[in-house]
KOLMAR-208127 format. One record per residue: x, y, z of N, C-alpha, C in turn; residue number from 1; residue in three letters. Coordinates in steps of 0.05 Angstrom, whole numbers. Each point is the difference from the previous one (the first is absolute). Example, Ala and Ser with C-alpha at 12.3 -4.5 7.8 and 13.67 -1.06 7.14 Angstrom:
! KOLMAR-208127
{nunu {264, -114, 156}, {-18, 24, 0}, {18, 24, 0}, 1, 'Ala'} {nunu {-7, 21, -14}, {16, 24, 1}, {-15, 22, 14}, 2, 'Ser'} 
END
This chain:
! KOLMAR-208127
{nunu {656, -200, -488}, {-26, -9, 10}, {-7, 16, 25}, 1, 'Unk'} {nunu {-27, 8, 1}, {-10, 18, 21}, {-2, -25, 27}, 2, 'Unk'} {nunu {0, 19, 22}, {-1, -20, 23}, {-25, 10, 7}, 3, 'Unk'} {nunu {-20, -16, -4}, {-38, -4, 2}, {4, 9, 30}, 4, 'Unk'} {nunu {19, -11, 15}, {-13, 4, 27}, {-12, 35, 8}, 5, 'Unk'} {nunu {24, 13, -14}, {-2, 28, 1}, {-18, 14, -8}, 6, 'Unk'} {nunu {-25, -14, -9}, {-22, 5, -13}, {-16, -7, 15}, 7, 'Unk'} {nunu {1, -15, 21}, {-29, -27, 10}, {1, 16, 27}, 8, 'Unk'} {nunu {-4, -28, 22}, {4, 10, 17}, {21, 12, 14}, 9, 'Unk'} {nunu {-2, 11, 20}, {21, 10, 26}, {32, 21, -16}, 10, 'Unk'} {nunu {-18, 2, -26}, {20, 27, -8}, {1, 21, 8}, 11, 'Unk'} {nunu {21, 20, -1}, {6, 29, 25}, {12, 12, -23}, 12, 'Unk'} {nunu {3, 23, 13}, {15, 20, -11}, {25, -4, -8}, 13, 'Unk'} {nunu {12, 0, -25}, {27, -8, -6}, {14, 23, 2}, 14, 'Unk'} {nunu {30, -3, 5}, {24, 16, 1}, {-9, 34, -19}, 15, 'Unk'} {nunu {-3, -14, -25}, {-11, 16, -21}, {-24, 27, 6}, 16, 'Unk'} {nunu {-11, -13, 28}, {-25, 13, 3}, {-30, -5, -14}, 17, 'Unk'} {nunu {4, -24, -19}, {-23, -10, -11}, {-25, -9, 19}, 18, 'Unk'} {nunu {-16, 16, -3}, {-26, -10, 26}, {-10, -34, -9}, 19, 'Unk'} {nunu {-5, -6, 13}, {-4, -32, 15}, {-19, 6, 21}, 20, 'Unk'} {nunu {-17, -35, -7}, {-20, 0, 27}, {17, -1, 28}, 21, 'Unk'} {nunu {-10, 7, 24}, {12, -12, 20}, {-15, -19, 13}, 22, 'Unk'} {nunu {4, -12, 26}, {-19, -23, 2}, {-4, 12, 39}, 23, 'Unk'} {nunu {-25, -4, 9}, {-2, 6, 26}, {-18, -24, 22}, 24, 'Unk'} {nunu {4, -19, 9}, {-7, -24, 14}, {-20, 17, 20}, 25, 'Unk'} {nunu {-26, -23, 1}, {-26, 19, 29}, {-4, -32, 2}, 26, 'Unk'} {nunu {-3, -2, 27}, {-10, -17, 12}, {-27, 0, 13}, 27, 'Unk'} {nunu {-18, -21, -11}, {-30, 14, 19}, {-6, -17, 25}, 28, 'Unk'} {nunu {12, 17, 21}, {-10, -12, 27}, {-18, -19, 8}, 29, 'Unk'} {nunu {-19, 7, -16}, {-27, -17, 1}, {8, -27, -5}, 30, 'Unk'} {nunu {11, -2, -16}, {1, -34, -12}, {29, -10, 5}, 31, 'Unk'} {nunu {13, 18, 16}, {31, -16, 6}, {-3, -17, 29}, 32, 'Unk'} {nunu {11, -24, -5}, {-10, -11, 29}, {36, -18, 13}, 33, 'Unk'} {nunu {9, 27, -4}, {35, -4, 13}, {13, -26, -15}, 34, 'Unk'} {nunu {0, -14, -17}, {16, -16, -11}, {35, 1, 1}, 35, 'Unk'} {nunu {-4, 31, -17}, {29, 10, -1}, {21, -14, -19}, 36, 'Unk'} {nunu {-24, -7, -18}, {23, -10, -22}, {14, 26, -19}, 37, 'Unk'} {nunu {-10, 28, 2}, {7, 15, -6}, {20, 15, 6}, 38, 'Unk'} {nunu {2, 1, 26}, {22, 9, 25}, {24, -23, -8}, 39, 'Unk'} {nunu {-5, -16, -8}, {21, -34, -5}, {12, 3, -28}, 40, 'Unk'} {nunu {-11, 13, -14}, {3, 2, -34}, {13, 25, -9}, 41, 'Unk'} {nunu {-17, 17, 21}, {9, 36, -16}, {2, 11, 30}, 42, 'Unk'} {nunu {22, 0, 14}, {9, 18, 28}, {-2, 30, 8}, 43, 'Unk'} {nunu {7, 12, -38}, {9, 25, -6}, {-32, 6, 8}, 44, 'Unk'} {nunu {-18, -12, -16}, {-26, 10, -4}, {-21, 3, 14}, 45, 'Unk'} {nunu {3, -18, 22}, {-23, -12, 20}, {14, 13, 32}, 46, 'Unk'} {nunu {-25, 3, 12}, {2, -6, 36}, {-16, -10, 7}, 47, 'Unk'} {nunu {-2, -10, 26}, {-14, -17, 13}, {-6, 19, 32}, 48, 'Unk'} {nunu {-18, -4, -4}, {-8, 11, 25}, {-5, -16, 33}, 49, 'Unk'} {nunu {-10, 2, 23}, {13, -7, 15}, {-26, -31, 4}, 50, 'Unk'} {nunu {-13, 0, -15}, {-20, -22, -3}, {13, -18, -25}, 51, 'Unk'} {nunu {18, 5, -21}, {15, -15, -22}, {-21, 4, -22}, 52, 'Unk'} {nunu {-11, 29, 2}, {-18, 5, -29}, {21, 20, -14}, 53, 'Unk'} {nunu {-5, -9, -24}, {19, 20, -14}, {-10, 29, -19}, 54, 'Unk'} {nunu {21, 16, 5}, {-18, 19, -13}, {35, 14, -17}, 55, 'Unk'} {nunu {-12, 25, -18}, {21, 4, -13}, {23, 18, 11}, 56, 'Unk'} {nunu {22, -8, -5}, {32, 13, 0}, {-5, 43, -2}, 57, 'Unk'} {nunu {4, 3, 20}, {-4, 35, -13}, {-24, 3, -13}, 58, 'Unk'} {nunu {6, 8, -21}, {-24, 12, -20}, {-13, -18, -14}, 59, 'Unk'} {nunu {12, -25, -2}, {-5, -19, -20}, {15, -2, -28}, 60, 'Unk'} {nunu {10, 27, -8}, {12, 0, -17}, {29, -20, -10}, 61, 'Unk'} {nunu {3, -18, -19}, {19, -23, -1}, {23, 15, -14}, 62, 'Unk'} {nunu {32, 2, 10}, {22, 4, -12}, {7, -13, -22}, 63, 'Unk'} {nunu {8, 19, -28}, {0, -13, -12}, {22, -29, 3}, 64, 'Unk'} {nunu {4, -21, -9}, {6, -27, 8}, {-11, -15, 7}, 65, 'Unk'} {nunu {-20, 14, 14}, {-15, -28, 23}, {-27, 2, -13}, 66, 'Unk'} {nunu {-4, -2, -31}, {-41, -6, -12}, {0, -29, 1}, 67, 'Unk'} {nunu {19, -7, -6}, {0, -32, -2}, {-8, -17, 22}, 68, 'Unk'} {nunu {4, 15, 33}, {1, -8, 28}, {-30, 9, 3}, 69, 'Unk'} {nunu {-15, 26, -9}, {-20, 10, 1}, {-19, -17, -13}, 70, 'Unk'} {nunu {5, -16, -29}, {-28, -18, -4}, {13, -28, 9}, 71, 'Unk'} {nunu {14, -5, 6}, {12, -30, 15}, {-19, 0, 30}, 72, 'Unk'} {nunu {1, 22, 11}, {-21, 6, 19}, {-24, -5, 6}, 73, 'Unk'} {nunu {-9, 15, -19}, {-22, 6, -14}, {-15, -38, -9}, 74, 'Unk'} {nunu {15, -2, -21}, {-3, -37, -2}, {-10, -10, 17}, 75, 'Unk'} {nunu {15, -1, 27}, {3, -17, 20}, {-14, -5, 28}, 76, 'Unk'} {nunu {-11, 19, -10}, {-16, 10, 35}, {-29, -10, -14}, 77, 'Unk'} {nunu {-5, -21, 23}, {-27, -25, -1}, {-21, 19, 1}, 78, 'Unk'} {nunu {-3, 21, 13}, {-26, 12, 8}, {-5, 25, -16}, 79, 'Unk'} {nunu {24, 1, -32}, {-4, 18, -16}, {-5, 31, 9}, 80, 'Unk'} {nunu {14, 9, 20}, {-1, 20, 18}, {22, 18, -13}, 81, 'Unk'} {nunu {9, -3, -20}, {22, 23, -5}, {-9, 4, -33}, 82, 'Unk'} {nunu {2, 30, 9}, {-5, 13, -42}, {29, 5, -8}, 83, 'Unk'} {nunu {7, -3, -16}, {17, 24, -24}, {-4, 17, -12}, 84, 'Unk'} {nunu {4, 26, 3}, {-13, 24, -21}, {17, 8, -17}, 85, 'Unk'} {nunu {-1, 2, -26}, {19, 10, -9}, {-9, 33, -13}, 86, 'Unk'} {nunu {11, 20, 12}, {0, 28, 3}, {12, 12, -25}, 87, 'Unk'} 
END
């Protein structure tokens, strides 16, 4: 049996070299109003700046392991301030 996940979301590049989407987290300033349930959920992915607005980790780009932390995020944040792209 195929594992669907490897098909859906937050799939990457396998061992094999098989291309896969990757997934890249953007936060829009505009509508984040420091909650930080993101920063609370996904550590790898989020920073907080010196007011507790969050914006994205590096590039935004999510390691593969952590898509699941990226729409758990994404979910969670009240003021719907975080995208998922999948690239």
């Amino acid at each position: 049996m195929r594992n669907a996940r490897a098909f859906g979301r937050g799939a990457h590049t396998t061992k094999e070299g098989a291309m896969t989407e990757r997934l890249r987290v953007q936060v829009d300033p505009d509508k984040c109003q420091g909650h930080a349930r993101c920063k609370a959920l996904a550590p790898e992915l989020f920073e907080l700046d010196e007011y507790g607005n969050a914006h994205e980790a590096g590039d935004g780009m999510v390691p593969p392991g952590l898509e699941d932390k990226a729409w758990l995020a994404r979910s969670n944040c009240p003021e719907i301030a975080i995208d998922v792209i999948e690239e």
